[in-house]
C-alpha positions as protocol buffer text, in pm:
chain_id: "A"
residue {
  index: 1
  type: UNK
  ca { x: -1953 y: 1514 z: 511 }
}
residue {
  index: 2
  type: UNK
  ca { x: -2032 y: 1333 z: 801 }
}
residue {
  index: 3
  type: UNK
  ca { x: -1814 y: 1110 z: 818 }
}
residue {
  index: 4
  type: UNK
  ca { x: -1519 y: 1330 z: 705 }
}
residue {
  index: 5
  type: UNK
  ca { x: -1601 y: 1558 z: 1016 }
}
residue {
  index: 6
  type: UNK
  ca { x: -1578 y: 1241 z: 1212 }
}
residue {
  index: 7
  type: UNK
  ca { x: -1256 y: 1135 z: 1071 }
}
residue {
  index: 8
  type: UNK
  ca { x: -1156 y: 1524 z: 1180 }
}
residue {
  index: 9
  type: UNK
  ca { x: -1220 y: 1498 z: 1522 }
}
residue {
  index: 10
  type: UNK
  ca { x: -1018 y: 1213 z: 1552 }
}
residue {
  index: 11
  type: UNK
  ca { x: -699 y: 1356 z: 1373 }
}
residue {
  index: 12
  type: UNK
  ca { x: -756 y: 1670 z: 1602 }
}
residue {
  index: 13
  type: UNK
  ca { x: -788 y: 1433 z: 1935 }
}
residue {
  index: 14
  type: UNK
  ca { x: -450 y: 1292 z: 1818 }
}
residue {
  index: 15
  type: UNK
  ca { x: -306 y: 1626 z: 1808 }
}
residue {
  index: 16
  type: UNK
  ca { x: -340 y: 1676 z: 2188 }
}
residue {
  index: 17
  type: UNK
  ca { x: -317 y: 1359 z: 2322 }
}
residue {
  index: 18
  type: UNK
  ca { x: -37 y: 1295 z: 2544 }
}
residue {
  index: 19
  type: UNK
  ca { x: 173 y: 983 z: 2485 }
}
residue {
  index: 20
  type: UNK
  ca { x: 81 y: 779 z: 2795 }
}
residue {
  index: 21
  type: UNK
  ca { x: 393 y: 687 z: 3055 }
}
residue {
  index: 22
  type: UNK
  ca { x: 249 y: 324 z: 3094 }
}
residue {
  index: 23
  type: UNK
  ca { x: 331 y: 61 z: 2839 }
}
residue {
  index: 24
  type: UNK
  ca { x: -61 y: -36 z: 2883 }
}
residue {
  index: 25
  type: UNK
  ca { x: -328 y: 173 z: 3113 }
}
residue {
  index: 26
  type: UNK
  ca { x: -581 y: -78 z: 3207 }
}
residue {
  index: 27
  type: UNK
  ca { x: -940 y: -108 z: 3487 }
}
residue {
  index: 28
  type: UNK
  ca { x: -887 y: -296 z: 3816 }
}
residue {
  index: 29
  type: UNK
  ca { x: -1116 y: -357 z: 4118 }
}
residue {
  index: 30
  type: UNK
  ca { x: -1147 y: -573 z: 4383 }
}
residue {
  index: 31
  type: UNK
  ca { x: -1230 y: -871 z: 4131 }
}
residue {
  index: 32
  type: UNK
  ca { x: -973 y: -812 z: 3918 }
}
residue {
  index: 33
  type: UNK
  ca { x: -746 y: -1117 z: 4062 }
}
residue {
  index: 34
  type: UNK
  ca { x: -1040 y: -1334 z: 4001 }
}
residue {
  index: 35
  type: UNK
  ca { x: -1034 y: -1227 z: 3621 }
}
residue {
  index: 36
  type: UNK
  ca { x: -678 y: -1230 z: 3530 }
}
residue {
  index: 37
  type: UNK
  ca { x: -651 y: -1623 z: 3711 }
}
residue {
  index: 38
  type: UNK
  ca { x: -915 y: -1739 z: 3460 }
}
residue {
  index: 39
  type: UNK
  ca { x: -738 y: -1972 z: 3229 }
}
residue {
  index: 40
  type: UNK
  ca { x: -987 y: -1830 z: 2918 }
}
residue {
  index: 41
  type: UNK
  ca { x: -1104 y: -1525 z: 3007 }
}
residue {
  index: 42
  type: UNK
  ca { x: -1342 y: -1358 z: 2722 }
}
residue {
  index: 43
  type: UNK
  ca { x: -1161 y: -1075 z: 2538 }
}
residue {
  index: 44
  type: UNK
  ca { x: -1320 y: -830 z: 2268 }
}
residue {
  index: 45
  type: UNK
  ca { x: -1057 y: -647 z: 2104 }
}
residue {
  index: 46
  type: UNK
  ca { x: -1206 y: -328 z: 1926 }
}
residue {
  index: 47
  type: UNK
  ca { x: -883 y: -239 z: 1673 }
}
residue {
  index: 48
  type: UNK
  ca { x: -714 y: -475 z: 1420 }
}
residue {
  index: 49
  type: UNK
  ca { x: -413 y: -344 z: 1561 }
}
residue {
  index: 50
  type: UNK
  ca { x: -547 y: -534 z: 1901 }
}
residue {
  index: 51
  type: UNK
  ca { x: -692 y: -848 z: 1700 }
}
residue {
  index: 52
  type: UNK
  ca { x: -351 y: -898 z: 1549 }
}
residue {
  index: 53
  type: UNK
  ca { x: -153 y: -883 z: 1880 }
}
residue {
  index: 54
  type: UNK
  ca { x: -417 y: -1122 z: 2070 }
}
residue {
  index: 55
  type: UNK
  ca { x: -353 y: -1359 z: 1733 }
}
residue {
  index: 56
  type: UNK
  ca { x: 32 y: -1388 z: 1770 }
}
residue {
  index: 57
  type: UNK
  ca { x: -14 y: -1449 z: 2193 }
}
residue {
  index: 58
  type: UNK
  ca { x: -250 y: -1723 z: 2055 }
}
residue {
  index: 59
  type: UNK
  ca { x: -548 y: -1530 z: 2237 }
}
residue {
  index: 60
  type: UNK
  ca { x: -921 y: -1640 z: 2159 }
}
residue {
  index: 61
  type: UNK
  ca { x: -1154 y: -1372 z: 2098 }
}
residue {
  index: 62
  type: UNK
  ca { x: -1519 y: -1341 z: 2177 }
}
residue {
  index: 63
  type: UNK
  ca { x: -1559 y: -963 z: 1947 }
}
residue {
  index: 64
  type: UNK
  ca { x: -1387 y: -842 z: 1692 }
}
residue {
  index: 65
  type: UNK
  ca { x: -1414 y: -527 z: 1523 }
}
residue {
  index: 66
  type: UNK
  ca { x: -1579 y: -442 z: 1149 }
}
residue {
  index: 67
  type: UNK
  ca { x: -1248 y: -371 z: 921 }
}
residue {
  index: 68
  type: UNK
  ca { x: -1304 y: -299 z: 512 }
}
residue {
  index: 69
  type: UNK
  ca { x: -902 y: -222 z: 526 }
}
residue {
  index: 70
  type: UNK
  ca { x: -736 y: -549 z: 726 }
}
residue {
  index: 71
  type: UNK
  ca { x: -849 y: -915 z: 705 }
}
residue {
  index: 72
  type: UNK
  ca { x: -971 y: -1067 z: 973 }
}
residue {
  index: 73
  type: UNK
  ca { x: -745 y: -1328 z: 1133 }
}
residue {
  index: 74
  type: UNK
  ca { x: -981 y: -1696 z: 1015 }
}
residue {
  index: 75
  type: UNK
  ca { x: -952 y: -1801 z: 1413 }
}
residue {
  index: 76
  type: UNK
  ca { x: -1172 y: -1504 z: 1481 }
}
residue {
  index: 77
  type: UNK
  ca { x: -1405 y: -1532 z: 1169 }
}
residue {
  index: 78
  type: UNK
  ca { x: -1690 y: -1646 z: 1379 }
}
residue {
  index: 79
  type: UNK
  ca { x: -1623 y: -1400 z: 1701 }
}
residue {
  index: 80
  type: UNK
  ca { x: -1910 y: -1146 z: 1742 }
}
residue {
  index: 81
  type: UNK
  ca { x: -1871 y: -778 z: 1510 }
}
residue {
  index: 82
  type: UNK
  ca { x: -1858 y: -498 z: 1772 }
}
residue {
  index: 83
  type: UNK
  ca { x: -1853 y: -220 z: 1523 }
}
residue {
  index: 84
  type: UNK
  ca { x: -1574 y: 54 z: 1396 }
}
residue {
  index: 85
  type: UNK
  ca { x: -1296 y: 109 z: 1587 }
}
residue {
  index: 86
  type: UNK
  ca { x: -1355 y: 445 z: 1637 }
}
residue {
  index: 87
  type: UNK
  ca { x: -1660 y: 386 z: 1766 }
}
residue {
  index: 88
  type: UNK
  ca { x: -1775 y: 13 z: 1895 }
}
residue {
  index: 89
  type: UNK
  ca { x: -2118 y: -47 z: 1992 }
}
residue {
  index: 90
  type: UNK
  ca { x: -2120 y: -34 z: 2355 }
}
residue {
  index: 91
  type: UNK
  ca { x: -2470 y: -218 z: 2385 }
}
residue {
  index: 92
  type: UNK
  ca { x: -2338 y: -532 z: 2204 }
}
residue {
  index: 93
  type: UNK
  ca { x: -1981 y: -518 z: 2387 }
}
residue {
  index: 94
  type: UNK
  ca { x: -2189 y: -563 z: 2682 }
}
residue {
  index: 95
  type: UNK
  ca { x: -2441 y: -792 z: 2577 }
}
residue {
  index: 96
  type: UNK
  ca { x: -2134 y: -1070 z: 2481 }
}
residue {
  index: 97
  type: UNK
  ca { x: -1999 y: -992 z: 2870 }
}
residue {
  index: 98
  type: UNK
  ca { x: -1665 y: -982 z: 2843 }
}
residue {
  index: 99
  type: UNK
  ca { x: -1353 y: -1020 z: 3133 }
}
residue {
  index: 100
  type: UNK
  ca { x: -1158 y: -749 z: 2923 }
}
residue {
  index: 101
  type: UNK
  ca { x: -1183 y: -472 z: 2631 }
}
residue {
  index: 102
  type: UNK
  ca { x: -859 y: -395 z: 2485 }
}
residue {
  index: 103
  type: UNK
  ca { x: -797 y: -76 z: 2264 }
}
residue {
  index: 104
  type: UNK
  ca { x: -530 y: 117 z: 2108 }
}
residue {
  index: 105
  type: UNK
  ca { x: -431 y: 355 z: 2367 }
}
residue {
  index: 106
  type: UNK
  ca { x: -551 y: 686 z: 2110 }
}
residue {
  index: 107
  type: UNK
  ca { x: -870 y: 644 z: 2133 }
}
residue {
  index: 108
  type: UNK
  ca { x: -844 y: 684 z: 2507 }
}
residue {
  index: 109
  type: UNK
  ca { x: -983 y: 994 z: 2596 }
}
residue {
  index: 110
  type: UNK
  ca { x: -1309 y: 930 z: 2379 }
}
residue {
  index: 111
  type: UNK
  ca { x: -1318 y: 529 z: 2490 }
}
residue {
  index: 112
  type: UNK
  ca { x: -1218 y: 493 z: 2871 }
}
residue {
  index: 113
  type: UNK
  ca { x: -1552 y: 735 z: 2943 }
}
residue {
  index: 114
  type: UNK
  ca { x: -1758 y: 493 z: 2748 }
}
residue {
  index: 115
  type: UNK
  ca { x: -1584 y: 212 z: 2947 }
}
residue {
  index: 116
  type: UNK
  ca { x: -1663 y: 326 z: 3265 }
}
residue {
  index: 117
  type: UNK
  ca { x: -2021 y: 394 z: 3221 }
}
residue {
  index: 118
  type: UNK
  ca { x: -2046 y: 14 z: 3063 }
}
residue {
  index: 119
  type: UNK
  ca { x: -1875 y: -115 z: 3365 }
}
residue {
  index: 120
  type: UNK
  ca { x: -1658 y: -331 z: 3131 }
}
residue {
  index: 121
  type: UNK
  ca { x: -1298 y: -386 z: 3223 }
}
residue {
  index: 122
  type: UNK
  ca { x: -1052 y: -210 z: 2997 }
}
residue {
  index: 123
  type: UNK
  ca { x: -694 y: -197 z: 2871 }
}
residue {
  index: 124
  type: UNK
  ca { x: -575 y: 71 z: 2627 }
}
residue {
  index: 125
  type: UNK
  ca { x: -246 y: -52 z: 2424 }
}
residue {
  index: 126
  type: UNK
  ca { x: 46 y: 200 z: 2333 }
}
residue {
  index: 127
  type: UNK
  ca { x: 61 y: 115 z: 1995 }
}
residue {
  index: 128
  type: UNK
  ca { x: 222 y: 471 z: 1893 }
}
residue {
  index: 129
  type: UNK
  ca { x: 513 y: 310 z: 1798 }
}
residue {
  index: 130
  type: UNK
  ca { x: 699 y: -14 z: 1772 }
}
residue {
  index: 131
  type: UNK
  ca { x: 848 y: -30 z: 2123 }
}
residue {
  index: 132
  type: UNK
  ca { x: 541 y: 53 z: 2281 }
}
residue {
  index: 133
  type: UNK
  ca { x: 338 y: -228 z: 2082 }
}
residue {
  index: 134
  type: UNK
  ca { x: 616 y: -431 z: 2222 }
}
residue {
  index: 135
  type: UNK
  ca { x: 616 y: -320 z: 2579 }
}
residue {
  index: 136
  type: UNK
  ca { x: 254 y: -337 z: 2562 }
}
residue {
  index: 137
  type: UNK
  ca { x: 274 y: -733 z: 2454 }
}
residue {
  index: 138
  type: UNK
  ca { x: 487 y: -803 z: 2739 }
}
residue {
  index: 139
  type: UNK
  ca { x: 217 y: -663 z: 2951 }
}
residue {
  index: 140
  type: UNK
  ca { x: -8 y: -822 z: 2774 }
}
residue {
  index: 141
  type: UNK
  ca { x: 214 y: -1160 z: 2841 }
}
residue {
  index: 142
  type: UNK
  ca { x: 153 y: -1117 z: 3200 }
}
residue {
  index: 143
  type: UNK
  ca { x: -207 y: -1016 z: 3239 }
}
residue {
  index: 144
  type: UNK
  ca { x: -332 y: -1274 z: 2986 }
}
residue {
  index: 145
  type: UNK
  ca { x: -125 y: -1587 z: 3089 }
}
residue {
  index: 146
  type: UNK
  ca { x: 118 y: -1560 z: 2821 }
}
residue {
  index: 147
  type: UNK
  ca { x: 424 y: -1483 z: 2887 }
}
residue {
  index: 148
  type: UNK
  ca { x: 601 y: -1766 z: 2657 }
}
residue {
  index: 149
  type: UNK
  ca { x: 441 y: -1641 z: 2337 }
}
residue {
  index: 150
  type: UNK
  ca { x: 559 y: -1260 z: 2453 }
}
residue {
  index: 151
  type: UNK
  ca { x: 871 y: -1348 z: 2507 }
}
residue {
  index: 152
  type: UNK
  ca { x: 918 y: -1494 z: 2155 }
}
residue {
  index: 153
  type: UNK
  ca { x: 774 y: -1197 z: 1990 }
}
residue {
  index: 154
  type: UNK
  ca { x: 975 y: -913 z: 2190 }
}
residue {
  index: 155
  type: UNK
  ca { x: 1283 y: -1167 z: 2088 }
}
residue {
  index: 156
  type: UNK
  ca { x: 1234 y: -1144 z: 1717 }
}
residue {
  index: 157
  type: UNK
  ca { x: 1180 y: -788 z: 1724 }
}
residue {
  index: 158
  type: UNK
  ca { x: 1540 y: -767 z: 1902 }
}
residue {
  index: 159
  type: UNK
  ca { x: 1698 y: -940 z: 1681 }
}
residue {
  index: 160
  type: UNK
  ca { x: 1537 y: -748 z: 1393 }
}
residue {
  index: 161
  type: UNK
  ca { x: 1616 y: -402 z: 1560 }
}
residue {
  index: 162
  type: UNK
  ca { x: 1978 y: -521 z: 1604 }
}
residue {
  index: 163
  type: UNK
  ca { x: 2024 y: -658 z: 1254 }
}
residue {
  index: 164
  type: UNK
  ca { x: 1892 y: -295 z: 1086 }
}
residue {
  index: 165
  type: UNK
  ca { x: 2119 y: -98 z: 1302 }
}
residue {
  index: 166
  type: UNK
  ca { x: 2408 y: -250 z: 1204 }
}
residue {
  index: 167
  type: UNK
  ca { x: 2261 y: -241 z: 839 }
}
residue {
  index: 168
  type: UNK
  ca { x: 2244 y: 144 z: 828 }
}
residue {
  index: 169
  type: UNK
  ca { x: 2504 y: 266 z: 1069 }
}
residue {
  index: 170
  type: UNK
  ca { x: 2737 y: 413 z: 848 }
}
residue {
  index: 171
  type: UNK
  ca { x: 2459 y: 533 z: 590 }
}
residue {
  index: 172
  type: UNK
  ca { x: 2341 y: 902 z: 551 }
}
residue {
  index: 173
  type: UNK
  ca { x: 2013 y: 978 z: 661 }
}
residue {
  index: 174
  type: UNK
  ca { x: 1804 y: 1195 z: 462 }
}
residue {
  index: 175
  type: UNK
  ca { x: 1596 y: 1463 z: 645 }
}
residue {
  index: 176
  type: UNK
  ca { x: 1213 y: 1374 z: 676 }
}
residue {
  index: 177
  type: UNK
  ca { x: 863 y: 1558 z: 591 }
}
residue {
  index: 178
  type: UNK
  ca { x: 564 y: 1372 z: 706 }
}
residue {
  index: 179
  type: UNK
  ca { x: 228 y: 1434 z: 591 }
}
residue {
  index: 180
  type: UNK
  ca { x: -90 y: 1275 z: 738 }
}
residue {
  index: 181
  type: UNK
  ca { x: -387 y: 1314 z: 480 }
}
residue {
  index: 182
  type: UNK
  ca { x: -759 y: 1258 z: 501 }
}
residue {
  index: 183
  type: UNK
  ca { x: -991 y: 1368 z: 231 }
}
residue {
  index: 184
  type: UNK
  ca { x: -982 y: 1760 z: 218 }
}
residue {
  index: 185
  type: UNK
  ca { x: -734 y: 1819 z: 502 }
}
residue {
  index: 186
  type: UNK
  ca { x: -378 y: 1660 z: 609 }
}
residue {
  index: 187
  type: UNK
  ca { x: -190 y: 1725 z: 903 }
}
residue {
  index: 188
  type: UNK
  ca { x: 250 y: 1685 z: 958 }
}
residue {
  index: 189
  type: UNK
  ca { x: 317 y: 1366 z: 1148 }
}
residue {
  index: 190
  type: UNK
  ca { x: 599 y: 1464 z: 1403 }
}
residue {
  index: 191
  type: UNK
  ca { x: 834 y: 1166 z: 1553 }
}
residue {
  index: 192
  type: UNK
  ca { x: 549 y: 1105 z: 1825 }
}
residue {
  index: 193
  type: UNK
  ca { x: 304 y: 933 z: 1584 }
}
residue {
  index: 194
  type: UNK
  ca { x: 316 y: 541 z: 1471 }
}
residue {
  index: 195
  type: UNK
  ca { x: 469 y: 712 z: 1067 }
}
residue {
  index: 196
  type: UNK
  ca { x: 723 y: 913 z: 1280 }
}
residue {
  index: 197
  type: UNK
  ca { x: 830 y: 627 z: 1467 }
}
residue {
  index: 198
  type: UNK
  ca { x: 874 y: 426 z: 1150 }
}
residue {
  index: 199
  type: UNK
  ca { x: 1103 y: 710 z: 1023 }
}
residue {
  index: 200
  type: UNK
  ca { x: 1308 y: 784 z: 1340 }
}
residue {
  index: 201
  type: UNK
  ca { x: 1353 y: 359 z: 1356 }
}
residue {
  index: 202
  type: UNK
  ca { x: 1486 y: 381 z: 1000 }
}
residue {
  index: 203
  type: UNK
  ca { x: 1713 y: 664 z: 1134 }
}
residue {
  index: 204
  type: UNK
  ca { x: 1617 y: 957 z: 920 }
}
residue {
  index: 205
  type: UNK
  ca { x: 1550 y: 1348 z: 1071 }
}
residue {
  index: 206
  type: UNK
  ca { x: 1194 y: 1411 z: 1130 }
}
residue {
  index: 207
  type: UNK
  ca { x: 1178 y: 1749 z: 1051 }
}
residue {
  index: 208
  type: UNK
  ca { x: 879 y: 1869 z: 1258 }
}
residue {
  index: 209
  type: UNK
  ca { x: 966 y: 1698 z: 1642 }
}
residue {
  index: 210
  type: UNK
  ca { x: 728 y: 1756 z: 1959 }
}
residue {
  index: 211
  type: UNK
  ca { x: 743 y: 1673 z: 2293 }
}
residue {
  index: 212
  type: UNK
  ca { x: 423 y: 1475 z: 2281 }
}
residue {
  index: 213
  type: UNK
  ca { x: 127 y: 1608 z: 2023 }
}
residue {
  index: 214
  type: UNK
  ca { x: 152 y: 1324 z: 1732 }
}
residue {
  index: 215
  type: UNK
  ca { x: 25 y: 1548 z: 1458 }
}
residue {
  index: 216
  type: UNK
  ca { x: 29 y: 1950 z: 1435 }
}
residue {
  index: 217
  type: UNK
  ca { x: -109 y: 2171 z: 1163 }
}
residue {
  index: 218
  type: UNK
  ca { x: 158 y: 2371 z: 1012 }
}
residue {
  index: 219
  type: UNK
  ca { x: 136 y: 2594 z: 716 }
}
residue {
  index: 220
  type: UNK
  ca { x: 377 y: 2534 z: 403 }
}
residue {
  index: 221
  type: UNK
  ca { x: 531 y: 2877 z: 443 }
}
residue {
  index: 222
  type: UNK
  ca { x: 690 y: 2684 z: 778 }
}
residue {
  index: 223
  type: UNK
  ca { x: 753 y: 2357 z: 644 }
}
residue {
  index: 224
  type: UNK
  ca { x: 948 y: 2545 z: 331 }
}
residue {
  index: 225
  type: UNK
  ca { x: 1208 y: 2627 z: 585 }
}
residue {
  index: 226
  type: UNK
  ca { x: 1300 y: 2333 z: 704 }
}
residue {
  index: 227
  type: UNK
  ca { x: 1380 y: 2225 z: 351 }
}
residue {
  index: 228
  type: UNK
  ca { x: 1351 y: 1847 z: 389 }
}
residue {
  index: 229
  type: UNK
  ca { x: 1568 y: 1628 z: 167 }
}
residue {
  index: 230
  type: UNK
  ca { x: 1254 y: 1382 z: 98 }
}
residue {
  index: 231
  type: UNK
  ca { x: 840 y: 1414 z: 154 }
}
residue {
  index: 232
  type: UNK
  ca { x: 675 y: 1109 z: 273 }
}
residue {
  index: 233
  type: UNK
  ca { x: 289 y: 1087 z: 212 }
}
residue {
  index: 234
  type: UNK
  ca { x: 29 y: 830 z: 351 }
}
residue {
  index: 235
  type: UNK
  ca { x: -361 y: 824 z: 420 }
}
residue {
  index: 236
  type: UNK
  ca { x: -612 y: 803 z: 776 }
}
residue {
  index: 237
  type: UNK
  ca { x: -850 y: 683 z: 588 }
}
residue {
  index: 238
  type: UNK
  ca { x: -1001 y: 671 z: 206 }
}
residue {
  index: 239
  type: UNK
  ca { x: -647 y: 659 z: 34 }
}
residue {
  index: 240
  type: UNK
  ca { x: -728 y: 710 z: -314 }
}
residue {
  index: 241
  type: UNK
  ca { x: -909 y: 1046 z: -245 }
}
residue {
  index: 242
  type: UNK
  ca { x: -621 y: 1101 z: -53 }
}
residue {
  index: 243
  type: UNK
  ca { x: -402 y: 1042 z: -271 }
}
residue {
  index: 244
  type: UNK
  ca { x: -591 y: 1227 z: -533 }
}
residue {
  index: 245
  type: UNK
  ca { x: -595 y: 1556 z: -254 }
}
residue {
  index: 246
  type: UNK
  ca { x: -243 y: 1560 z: -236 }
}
residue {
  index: 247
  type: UNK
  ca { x: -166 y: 1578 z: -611 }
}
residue {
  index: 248
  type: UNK
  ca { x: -433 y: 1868 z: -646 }
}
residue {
  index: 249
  type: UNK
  ca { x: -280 y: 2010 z: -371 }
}
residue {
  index: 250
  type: UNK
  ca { x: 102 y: 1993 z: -511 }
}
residue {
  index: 251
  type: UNK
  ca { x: -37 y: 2100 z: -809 }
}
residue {
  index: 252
  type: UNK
  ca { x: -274 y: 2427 z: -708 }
}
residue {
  index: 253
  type: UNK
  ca { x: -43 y: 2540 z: -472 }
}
residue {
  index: 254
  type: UNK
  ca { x: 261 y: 2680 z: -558 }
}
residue {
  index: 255
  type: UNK
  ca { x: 454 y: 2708 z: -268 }
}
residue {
  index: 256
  type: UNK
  ca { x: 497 y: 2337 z: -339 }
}
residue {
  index: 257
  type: UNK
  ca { x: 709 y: 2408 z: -616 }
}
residue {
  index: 258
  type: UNK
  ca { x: 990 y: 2548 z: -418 }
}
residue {
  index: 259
  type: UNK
  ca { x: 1054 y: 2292 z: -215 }
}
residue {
  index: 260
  type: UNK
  ca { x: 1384 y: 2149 z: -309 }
}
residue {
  index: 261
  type: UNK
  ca { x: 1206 y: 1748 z: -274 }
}
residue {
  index: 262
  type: UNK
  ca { x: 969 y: 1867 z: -532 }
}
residue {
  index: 263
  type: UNK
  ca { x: 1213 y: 1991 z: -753 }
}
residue {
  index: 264
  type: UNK
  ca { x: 1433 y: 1696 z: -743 }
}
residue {
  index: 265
  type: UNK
  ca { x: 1099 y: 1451 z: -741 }
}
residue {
  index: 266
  type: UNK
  ca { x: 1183 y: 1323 z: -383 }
}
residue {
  index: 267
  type: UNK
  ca { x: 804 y: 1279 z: -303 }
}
residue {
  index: 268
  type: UNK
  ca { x: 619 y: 963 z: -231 }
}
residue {
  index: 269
  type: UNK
  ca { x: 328 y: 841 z: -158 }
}
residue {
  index: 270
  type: UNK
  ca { x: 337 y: 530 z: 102 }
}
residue {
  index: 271
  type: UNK
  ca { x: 121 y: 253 z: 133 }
}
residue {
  index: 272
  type: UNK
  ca { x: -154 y: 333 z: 428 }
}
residue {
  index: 273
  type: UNK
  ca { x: -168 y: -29 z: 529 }
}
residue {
  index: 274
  type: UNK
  ca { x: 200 y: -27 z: 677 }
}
residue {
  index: 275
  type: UNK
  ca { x: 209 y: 308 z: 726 }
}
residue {
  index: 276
  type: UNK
  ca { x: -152 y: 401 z: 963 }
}
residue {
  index: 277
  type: UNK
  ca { x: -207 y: 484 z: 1259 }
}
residue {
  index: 278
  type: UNK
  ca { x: -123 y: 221 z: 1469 }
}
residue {
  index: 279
  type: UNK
  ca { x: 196 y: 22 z: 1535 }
}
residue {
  index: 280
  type: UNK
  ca { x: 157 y: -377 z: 1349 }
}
residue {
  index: 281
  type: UNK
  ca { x: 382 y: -618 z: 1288 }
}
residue {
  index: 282
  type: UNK
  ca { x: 438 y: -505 z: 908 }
}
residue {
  index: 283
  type: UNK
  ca { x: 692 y: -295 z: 1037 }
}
residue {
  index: 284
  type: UNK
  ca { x: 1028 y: -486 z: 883 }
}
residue {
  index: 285
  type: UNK
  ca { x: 822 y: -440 z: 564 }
}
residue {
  index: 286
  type: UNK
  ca { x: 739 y: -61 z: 641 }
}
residue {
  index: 287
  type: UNK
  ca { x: 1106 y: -16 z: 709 }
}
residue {
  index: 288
  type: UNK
  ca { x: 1215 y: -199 z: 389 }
}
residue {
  index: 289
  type: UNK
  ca { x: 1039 y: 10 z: 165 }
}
residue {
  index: 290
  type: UNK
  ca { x: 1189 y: 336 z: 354 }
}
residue {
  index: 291
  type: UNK
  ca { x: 1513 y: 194 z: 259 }
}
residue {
  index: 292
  type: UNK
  ca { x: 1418 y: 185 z: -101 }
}
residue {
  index: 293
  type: UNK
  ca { x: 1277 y: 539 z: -109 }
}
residue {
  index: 294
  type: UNK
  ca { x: 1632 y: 675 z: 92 }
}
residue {
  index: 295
  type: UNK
  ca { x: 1895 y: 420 z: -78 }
}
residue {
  index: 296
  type: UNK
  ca { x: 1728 y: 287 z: -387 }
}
residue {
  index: 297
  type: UNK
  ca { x: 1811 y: -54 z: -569 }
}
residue {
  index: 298
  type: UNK
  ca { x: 1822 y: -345 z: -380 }
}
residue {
  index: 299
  type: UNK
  ca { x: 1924 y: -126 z: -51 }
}
């Protein structure tokens, strides 16, 4: 129960957080010239999200975070464990003495506290969606001495983005229901959150928009009557139980049955790994299997 109350808390913290305006929020002081001129500064990144990112801009690592769900990049297999990354152990973040922290930038308002009473240096990532893991990298490019290995990733996701457009342009798009699930509760994903990101790239209707909360709790009287063409499912956390909620809940409750997605068996259940929390460069294949579930075949 514990940690399903934990889990909570986070889901609800996403639900108010305001999308930040910078493409990364990060510390400064009057050393911070002296620590971005270090040719190897020593970097814990506290999400796999992060460990990814620092692994494409050929980054070493000094801490890495404790993941059951990703695998661990083998260049970091020997970097220090810092914990969840919900919730990294401050005491041995600071024991390793890092130049930087870097985090996703949702788990600011519970992290940058934590942060600042450590007196580490921080950066928080946008990594809400695609272009703002990109813009982030750039960033990243400059603060970190590498711009080069940026500049090829922000290049390939251009030429991606451009490619898809002109793939779907003259397609239909199907409107969109997004549900965010953890076990015993789920939430709608609106276009502000990493899924609804995926789904406005792919250029399908989110049903359930916001100005910037990234999930919202919304009864299924109100979802009912904005009678979505398709229902898109995926996990926080646990995705079997999940899984295994939502079919229970389909089942037991019967406004369910009205919705015309149900009734035509336009509901599916999406892999958590591409489809989380946080933007990763699985995206094209996140995309891809969108196509599938709008277009079928070989789409």
């Amino acid at each position: 129960m514990c940690k399903f109350k934990k889990i909570m808390l986070i889901i609800v913290l996403f639900s108010i957080l305001p999308l930040m305006s910078a493409c990364m929020d990060y510390s400064s002081d009057n050393k911070a010239e002296e620590r971005v001129n270090k040719e190897n500064p020593k970097i814990v990144a506290t999400s796999m999200s992060t460990v990814f990112i620092m692994d494409r801009l050929n980054v070493d690592l000094i801490g890495v975070p404790d993941s059951k769900v990703d695998k661990l990049p083998k260049r970091y297999q020997n970097a220090e464990k810092i914990g969840m990354a919900m919730s990294p152990d401050m005491e041995k973040i600071k024991s390793i003495n890092p130049d930087w922290v870097f985090s996703p930038v949702s788990l600011v308002s519970d992290l940058q506290p934590k942060y600042k009473n450590a007196k580490l240096r921080y950066g928080f990532l946008n990594l809400n969606n695609v272009e703002g893991m990109y813009s982030s990298i750039k960033d990243l490019g400059k603060l970190l001495n590498r711009e080069k290995e940026a500049d090829v990733l922000v290049k390939e996701y251009e030429n991606f983005m451009k490619s898809y457009k002109e793939k779907n342009k003259d397609k239909k798009k199907p409107s969109v229901l997004i549900l965010m699930g953890l076990p015993g509760s789920y939430v709608v994903a609106t276009d502000k959150s990493y899924v609804g990101s995926l789904v406005k790239m792919s250029g399908a209707k989110n049903v359930f928009e916001s100005d910037k909360e990234q999930f919202i709790n919304i009864n299924t009287e109100d979802m009912l009557k904005k009678d979505p063409d398709i229902i898109l499912r995926t996990a926080h956390a646990m995705p079997d139980d999940v899984m295994q909620m939502f079919r229970d809940e389909f089942k037991k409750n019967d406004t369910w049955s009205h919705f015309r997605a149900v009734k035509e068996n336009k509901v599916y259940d999406l892999d958590n790994h591409k489809f989380g929390m946080s933007a990763k460069f699985n995206y094209p294949s996140a995309l891809e299997d969108l196509q599938k579930i709008y277009y079928g075949g070989n789409e």
